[in-house]
KEKE-219817 format. One record per residue (C-alpha): x, y, z; chain. Coordinates in steps of 0.1 Angstrom, whole numbers, always signed. Example, Ala and Ser with C-alpha at 12.3 -4.5 7.8 and 13.67 -1.06 7.14 Angstrom:
REM residues 2
R    c1    c2    c3 chaine
R  +123   -45   +78      A
R  +137   -11   +71      A
//
This chain:
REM residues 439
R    c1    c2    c3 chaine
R  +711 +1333 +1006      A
R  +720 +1367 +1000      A
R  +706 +1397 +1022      A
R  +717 +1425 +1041      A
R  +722 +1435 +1079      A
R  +707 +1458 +1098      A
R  +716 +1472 +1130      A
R  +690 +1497 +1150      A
R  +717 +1519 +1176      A
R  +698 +1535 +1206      A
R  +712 +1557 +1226      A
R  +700 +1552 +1262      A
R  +708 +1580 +1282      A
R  +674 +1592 +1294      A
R  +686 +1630 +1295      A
R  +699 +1626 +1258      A
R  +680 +1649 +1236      A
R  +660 +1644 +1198      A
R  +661 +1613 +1184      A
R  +677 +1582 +1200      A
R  +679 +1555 +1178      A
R  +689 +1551 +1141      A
R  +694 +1523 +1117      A
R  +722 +1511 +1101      A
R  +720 +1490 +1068      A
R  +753 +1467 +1058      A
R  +763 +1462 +1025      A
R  +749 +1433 +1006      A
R  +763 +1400 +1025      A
R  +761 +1361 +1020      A
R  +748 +1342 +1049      A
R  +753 +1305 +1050      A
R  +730 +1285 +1065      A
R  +746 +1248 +1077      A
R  +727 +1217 +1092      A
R  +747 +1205 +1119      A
R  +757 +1169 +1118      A
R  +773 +1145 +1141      A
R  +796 +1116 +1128      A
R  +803 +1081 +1148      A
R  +833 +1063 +1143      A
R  +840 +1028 +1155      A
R  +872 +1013 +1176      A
R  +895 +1016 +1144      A
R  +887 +1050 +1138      A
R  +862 +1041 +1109      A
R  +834 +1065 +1105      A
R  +804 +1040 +1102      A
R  +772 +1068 +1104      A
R  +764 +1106 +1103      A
R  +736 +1113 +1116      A
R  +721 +1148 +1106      A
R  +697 +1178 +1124      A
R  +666 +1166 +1121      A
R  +671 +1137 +1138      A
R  +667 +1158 +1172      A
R  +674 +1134 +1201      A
R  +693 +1100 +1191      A
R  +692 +1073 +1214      A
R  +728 +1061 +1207      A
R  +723 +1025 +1220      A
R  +705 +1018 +1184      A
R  +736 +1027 +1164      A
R  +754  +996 +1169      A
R  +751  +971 +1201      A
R  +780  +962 +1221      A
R  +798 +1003 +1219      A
R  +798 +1024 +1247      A
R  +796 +1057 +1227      A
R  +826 +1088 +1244      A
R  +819 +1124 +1232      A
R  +848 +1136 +1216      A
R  +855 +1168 +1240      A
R  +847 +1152 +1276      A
R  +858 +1117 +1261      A
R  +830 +1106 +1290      A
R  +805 +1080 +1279      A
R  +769 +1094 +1269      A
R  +736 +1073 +1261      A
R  +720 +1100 +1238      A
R  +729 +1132 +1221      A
R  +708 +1161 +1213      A
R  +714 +1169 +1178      A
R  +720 +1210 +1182      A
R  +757 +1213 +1170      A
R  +780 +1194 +1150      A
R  +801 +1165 +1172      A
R  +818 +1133 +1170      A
R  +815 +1105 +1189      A
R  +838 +1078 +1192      A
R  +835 +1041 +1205      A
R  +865 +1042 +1220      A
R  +874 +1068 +1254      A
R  +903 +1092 +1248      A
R  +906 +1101 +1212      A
R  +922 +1134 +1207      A
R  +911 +1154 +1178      A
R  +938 +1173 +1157      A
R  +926 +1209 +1146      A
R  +961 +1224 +1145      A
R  +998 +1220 +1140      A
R +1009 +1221 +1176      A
R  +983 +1192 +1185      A
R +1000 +1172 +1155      A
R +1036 +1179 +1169      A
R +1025 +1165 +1202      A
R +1014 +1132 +1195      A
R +1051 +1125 +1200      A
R +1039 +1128 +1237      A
R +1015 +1099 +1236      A
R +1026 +1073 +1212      A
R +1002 +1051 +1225      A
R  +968 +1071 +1218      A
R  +945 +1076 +1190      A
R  +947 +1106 +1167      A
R  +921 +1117 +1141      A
R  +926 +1149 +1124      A
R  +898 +1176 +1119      A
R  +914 +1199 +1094      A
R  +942 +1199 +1066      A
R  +972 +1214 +1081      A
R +1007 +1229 +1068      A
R +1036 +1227 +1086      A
R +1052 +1260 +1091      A
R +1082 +1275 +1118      A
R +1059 +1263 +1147      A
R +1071 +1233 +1149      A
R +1099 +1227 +1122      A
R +1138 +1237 +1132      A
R +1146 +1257 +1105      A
R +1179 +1235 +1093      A
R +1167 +1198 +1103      A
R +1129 +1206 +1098      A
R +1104 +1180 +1113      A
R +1112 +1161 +1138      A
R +1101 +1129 +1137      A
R +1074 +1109 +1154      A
R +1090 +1078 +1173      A
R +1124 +1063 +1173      A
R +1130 +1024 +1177      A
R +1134 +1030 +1217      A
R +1101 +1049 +1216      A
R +1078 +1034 +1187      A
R +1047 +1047 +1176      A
R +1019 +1022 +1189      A
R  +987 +1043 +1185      A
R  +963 +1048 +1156      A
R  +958 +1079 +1134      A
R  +931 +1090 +1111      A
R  +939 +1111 +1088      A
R  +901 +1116 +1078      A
R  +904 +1122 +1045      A
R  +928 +1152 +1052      A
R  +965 +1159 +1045      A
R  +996 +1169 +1060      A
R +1015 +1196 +1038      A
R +1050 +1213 +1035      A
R +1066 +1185 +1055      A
R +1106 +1191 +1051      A
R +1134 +1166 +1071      A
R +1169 +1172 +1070      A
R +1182 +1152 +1091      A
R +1214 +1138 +1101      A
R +1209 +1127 +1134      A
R +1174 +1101 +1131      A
R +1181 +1068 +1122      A
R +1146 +1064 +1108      A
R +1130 +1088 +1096      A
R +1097 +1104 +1083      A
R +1064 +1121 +1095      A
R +1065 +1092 +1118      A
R +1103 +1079 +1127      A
R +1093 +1049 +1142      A
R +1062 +1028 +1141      A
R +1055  +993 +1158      A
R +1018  +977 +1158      A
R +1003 +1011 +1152      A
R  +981 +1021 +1120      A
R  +979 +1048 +1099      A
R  +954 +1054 +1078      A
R  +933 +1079 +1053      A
R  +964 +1101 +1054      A
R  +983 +1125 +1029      A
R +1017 +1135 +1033      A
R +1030 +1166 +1010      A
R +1065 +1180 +1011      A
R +1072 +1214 +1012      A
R +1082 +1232  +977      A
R +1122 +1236  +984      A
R +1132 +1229  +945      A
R +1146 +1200  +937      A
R +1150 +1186  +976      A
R +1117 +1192  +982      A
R +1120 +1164 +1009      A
R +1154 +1163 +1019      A
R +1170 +1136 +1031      A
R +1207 +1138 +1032      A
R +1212 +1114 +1062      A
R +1249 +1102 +1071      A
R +1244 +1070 +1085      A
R +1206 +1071 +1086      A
R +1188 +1037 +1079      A
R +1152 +1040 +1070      A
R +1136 +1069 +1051      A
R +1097 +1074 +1044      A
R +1070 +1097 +1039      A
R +1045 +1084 +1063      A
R +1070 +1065 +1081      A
R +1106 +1060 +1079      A
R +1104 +1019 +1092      A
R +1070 +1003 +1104      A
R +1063  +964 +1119      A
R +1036  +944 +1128      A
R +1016  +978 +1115      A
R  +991  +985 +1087      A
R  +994 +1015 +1064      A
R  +955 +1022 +1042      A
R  +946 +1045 +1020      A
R  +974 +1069 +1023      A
R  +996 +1091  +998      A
R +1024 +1109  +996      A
R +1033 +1137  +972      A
R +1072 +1152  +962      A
R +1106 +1146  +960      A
R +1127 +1125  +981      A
R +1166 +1135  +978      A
R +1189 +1114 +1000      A
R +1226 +1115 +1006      A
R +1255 +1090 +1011      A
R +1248 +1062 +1039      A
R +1210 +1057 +1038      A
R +1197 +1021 +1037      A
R +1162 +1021 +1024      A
R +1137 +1048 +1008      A
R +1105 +1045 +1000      A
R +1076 +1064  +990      A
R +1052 +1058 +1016      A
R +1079 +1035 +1041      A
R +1117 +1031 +1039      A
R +1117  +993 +1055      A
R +1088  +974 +1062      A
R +1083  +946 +1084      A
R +1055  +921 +1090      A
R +1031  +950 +1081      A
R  +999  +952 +1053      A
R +1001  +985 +1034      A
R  +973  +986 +1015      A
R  +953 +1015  +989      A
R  +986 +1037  +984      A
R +1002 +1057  +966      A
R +1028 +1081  +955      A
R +1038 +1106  +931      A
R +1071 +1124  +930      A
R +1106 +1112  +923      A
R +1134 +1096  +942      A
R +1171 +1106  +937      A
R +1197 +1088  +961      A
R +1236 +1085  +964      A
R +1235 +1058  +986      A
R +1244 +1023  +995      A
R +1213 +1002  +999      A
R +1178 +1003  +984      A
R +1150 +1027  +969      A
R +1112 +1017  +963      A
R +1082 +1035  +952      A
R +1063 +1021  +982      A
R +1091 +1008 +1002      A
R +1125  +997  +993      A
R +1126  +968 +1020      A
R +1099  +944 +1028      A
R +1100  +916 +1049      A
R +1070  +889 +1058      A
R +1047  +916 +1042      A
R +1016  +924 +1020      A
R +1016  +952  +995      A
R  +980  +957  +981      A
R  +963  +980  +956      A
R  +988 +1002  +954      A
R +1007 +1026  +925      A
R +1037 +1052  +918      A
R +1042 +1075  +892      A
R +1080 +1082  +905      A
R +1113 +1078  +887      A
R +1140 +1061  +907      A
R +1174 +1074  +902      A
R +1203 +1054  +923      A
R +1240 +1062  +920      A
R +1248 +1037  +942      A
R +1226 +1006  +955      A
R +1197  +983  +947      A
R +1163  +989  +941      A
R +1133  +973  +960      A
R +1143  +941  +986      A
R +1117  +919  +996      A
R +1112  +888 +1018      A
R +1084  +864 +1022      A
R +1063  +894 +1006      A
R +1030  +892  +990      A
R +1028  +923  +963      A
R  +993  +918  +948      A
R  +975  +946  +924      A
R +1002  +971  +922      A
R +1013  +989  +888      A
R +1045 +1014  +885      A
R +1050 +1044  +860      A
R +1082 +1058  +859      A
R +1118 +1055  +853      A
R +1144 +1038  +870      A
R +1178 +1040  +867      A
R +1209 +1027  +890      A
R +1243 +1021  +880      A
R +1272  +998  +882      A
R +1262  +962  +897      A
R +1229  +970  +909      A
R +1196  +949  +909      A
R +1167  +969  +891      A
R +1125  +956  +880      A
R +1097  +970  +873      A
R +1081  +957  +905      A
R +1104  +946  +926      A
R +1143  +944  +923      A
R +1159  +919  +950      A
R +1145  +889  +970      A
R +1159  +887 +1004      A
R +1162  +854 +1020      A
R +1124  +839 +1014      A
R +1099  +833  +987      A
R +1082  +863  +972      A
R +1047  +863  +956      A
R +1043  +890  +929      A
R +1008  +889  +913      A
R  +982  +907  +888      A
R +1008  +939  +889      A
R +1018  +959  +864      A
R +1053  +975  +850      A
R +1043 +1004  +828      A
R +1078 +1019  +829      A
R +1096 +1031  +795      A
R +1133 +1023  +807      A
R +1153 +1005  +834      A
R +1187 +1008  +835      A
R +1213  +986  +858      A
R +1234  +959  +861      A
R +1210  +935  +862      A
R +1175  +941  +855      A
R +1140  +926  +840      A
R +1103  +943  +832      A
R +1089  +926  +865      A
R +1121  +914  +891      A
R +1151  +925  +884      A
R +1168  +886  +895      A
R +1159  +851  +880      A
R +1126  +842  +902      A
R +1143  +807  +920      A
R +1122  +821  +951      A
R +1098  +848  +939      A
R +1062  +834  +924      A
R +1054  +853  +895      A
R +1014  +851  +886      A
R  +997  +867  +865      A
R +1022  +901  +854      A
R +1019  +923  +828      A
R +1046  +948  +812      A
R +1053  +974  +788      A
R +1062  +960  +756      A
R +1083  +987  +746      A
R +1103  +988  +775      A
R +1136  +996  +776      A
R +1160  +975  +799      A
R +1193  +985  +801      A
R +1184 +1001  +762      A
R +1176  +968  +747      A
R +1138  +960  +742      A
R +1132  +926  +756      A
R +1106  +896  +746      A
R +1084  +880  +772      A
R +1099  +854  +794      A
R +1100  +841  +829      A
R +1108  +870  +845      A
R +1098  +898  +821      A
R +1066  +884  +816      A
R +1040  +890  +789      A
R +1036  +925  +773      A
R +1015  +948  +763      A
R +1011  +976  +742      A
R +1003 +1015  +759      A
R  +972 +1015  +747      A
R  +963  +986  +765      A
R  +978 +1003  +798      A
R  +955 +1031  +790      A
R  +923 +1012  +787      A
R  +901  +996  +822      A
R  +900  +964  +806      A
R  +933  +954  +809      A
R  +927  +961  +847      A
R  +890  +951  +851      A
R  +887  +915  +829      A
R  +890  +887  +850      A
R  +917  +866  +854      A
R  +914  +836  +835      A
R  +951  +818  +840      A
R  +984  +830  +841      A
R  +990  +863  +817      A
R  +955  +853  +802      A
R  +925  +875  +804      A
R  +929  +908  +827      A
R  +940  +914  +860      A
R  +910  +911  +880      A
R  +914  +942  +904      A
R  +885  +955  +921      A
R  +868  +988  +909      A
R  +841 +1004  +930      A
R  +843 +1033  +957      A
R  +854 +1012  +991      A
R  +885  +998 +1008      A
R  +873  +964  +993      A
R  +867  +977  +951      A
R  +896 +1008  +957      A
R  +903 +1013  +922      A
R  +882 +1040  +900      A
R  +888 +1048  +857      A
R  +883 +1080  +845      A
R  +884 +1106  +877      A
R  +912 +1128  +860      A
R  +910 +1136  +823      A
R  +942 +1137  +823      A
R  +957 +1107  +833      A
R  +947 +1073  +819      A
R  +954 +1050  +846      A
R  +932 +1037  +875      A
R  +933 +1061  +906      A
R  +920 +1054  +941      A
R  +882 +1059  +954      A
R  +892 +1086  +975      A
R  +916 +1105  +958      A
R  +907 +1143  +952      A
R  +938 +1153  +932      A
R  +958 +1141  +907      A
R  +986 +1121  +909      A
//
């Protein structure tokens, strides 16, 4: 509402003389009135209730049986809450709430804890060495074990350039831990907006350089990834991934590496893995190396929009470039790329699919590979036309055999229906429930 202050000044020095007191009126102001609310969240982090003013006193043993409910500031178990002031409550002692940069830049100091963040932050000279930039979280010695929440908020201006880390991203390092509802955004430095130029560096990543036995959900990252000579794998949310789920991702930006190994929108190295629901609008450029490896690697639900090109011998697909070693399931996924360039390279898998399952794959008719327009086989799969790609359909229609029918991905506003049609006008591909920007 809006309103005005006023302020009545007394003077109280009994041997003042005349008048003592006088008012003073403010200018017009805006006074915000909020209702205070207090949020639960369970032993993943999940926020399960929100429980608002006029409840008054809340008996917290009715929220859910079996939790022992720890106030966020004491982190000491309470039966019931007064509803006065806004709080969270966790069922799980010892979660450390992340208001601020510095807070973030210490979590390096207990890999083993739990981590939800509060507010958006930016990265600035705090904590970021002005040559080398962030430092990452957790090295192979020193994993990252713990969980973090991103909340629905982001980390922005990240930078890394550095030639010392041999895995390396927000998080360096990350084994059995989980990251979730997180956004990672680089910093705007031109054209090496997230630079990378690593030596002998192994594993490079937005969220995390390499990850095992781990689950990524519901995270993005946003920017350009430049790498230079010696770097093994880059991805877009992970640069190697091992017996991990990374699920509800995605990325937006470019990759551009001189290197000797692999790049990946999502990862470029996967090994006994599942890749769910997830999308990239990069373009892949590779002077030297292979695009995406995989092992034993379930990649369900996934679609790709964006060029790739590598040169000389390399391996090169739509989806997925090289199998490693292991069978390979690729299924209901879509290549919507205009051109692939390599030395080998299809719409789908960029190598004959002896050990890769291909179910159920749709591609860009009009693709380009390696300049030639290709037909539907094996390994490219059946195509379709852009207009299909730009329709929910295609996307939504049940499955009804192999290349028959649609896709059969979930649409709805949850971790189990993720995908959503028509949030940007814009863009004419599915997004993710919880997406507040485009891609």
């Amino acid at each position: 509402m809006n309103g005005n202050y006023y302020v009545k000044v007394t003077n109280i020095n009994s041997n003042a003389a005349g008048i003592k007191s006088a008012f003073v009126k403010s200018n017009t102001v805006s006074v915000i009135v909020r209702q205070y609310g207090v949020n639960f969240y369970d032993d993943n982090l999940d926020l399960i209730k929100t429980i608002g003013v006029d409840a008054g006193l809340y008996d917290l043993s009715d929220l859910q049986s079996g939790y022992i409910w720890y106030a966020a500031e004491s982190n000491l178990p309470t039966i019931s809450y007064s509803i006065t002031q806004s709080a969270n409550f966790y069922a799980l002692p010892d979660v450390h709430e992340i208001q601020n940069e510095t807070q973030l830049y210490n979590i390096r100091n207990d890999l083993n804890g739990n981590y939800i963040l509060i507010n958006n932050i930016s990265l600035t000279n705090e904590t970021l060495n002005e040559t080398s930039g962030w430092n990452p979280i957790g090295d192979s010695n020193n994993p990252f074990t713990g969980i973090l929440n991103g909340n629905k908020h982001k980390v922005t201006d990240l930078f890394i350039n550095n030639t010392i880390k041999a895995h390396v991203g927000f998080f360096g390092y990350i084994y059995g831990g989980t990251v979730k509802n997180l956004g990672i955004e680089a910093s705007e430095k031109g054209v090496a907006e997230y630079s990378s130029n690593m030596g002998t560096n192994r594993d490079v990543g937005y969220i995390a350089g390499y990850i095992s036995n781990g689950v990524i959900t519901n995270c993005y990252s946003m920017g350009n990834i430049v790498s230079g000579r010696g770097t093994v794998h880059i991805g877009g949310i992970a640069g190697g991934v091992e017996n991990t789920v990374i699920s509800n991702c995605y990325t937006a930006g470019d990759i551009t590496i001189t290197g000797d190994w692999a790049a990946g929108r999502i990862t470029a190295y996967a090994g006994n893995s599942t890749i769910n629901n997830c999308y990239s609008t990069k373009n892949i450029t590779i002077t030297e190396g292979n695009q995406m490896y995989a092992g034993g690697t379930f990649i369900n639900n996934c679609y790709s929009i964006g060029n790739i090109s590598a040169s000389g011998g390399m391996i090169v697909g739509g989806i997925l470039g090289h199998n490693e070693n292991s069978i390979s399931t690729i299924s209901n996924c879509a290549a919507i790329n205009k051109n692939i360039s390599g030395g080998s390279g299809n719409r789908i898998f960029g190598e004959e699919p002896s050990i890769t399952a291909l179910i159920n794959n749709f591609a860009d008719s009009d693709m380009l590979v390696n300049k030639e327009t290709v037909s539907d086989s094996n390994v490219n799969r059946i195509g379709k036309t852009l207009a299909e790609f730009q329709s929910k359909s295609i996307y939504e229609n049940a499955v009804n055999g192999d290349s028959l029918g649609g896709l059969g991905w979930k649409f709805g506003n949850d971790d189990d229906n993720p995908w959503v049609w028509g949030a940007f006008d814009d863009y004419l591909y599915p997004t993710l429930y919880y997406q507040t920007q485009r891609p």
